[in-house]
C-alpha positions in Angstrom: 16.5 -9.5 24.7 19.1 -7.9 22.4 20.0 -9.6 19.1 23.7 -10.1 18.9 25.3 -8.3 16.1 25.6 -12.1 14.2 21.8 -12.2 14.3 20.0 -9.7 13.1 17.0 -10.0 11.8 16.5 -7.2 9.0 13.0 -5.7 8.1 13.2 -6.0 4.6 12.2 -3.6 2.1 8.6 -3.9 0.4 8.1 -5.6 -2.9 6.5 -3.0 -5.4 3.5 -4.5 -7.0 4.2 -2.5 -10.2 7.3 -1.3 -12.1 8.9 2.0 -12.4 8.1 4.2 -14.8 10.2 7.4 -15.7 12.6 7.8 -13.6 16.2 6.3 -15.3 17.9 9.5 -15.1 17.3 10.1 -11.1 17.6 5.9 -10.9 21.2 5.7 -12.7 22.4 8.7 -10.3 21.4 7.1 -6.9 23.0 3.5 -8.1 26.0 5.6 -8.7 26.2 7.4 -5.6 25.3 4.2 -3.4 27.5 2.4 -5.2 30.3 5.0 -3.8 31.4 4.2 -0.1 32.5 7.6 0.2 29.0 8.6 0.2 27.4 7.5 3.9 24.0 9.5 2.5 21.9 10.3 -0.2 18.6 11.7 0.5 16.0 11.9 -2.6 13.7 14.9 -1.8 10.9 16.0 -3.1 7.5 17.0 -2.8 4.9 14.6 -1.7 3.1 12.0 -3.7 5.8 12.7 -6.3 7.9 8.9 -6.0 10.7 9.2 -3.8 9.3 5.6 -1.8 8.9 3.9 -5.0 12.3 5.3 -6.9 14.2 4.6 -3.6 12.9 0.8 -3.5 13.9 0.7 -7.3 17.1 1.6 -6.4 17.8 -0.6 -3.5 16.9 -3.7 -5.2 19.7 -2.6 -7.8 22.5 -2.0 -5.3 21.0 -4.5 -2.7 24.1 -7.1 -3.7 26.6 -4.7 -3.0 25.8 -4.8 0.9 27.3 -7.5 2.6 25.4 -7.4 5.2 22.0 -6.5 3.5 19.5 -3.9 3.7 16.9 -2.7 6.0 13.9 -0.7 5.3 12.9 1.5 8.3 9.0 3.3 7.3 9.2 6.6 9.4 5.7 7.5 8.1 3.6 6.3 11.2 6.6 8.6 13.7 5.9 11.6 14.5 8.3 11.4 17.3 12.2 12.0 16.8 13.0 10.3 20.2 11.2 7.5 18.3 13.7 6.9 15.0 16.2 4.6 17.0 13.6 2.7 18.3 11.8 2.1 15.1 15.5 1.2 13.8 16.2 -1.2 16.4 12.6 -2.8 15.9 13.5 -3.0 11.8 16.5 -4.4 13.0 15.4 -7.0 15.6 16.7 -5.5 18.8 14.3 -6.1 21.2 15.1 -4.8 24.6 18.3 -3.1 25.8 19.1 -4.1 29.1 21.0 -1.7 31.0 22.3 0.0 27.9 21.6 2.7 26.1 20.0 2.5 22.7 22.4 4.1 20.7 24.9 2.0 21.9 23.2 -0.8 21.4 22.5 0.2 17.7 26.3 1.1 17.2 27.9 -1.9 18.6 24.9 -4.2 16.0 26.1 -2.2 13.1 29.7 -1.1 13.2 30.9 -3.8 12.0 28.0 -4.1 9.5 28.5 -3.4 5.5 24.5 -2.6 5.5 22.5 0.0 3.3 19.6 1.4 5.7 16.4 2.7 3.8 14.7 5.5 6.2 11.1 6.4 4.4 9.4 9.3 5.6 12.2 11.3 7.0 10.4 14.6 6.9 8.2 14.6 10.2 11.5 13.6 12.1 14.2 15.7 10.8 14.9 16.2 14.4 16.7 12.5 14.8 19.1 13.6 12.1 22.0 14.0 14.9 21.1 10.6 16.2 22.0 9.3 12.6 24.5 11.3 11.9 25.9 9.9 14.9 25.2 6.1 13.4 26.7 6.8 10.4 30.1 9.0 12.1 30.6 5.5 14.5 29.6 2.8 11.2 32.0 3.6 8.6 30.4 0.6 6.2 27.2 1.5 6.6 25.1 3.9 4.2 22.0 5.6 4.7 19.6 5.6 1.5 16.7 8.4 3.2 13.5 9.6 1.1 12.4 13.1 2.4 10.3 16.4 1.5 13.7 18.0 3.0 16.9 17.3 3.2 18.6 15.9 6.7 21.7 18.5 6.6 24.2 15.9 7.8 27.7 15.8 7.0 28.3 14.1 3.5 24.9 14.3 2.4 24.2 13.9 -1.0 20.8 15.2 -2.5 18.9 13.9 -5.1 16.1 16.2 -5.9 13.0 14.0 -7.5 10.9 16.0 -9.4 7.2 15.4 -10.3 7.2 13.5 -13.7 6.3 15.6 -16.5 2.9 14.9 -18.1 3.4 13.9 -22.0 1.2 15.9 -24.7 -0.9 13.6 -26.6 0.1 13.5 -29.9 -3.2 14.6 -31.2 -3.6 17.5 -28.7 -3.2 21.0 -29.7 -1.4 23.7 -27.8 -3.1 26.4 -27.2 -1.7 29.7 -27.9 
């Protein structure tokens, strides 16, 4: 069955079981770019293990009431499969079965009309599906894409955040060695 665009059901985004530490800098400059509808994506990259899951959940809860529509958190981690990305999406979105039509369409005609910021986690593995949402993005002009990555997507009007690893602090009773 396919959920009428009035019903979707959004997957959404985990709740962090601790805070955020050290990241204000990169977290004030993706509120800021989310915050502008003339960006449809930002992409934080950077190596892995270094953050970008929990900065980009950090940063969704602050720009979360800005969507109309809401957010939906799509984790791309378990795909290995670019065919795959739309179906996860539709599963996040709770699109079950298209009928006769084709999923893109389906996924179009849920979230044209949609004022929605969608979380894609893990995009590395699939940089393959970024034509598939480039294509979302070109045919939903009020949605934005909020993507965490160990590369960027290279889609039109991407924006990059590059996250660093955090630097580790010098004790303050630890020599430096010369």
């Amino acid at each position: 069955m396919v959920a009428s665009a009035a019903a979707l059901q959004l997957a959404s985004p985990p709740i962090p079981r601790t805070r955020l530490i050290g990241r204000e800098p990169e977290r004030i400059t993706a509120r800021a770019l989310l915050l502008d509808e003339a960006v449809p994506l930002l992409t934080m990259v950077g190596p892995g293990g270094v953050g970008k899951t929990r900065l980009a959940l950090a940063v969704t809860s602050d720009v979360a009431h800005a969507f109309a529509d809401g957010v939906v958190f799509v984790d791309l981690a378990p795909i290995r499969d670019p065919v795959l990305v739309l179906s996860a999406l539709a599963a996040a979105l709770g699109i079950h079965g298209t009928g006769e039509r084709l999923l893109p369409d389906v996924l179009r005609d849920a979230l044209h009309p949609r004022q929605i910021l969608l979380v894609l986690d893990n995009c590395e593995q699939v940089l393959d599906a970024a034509p598939d949402i480039a294509a979302l993005l070109s045919s939903c002009p009020a949605m934005q894409v909020l993507a965490t990555s160990r590369a960027r997507l290279s889609i039109q009007g991407e924006q990059v955040l590059t996250v660093p690893p955090l630097a580790i602090p010098l004790r303050a009773d630890a020599s430096v060695a010369d």
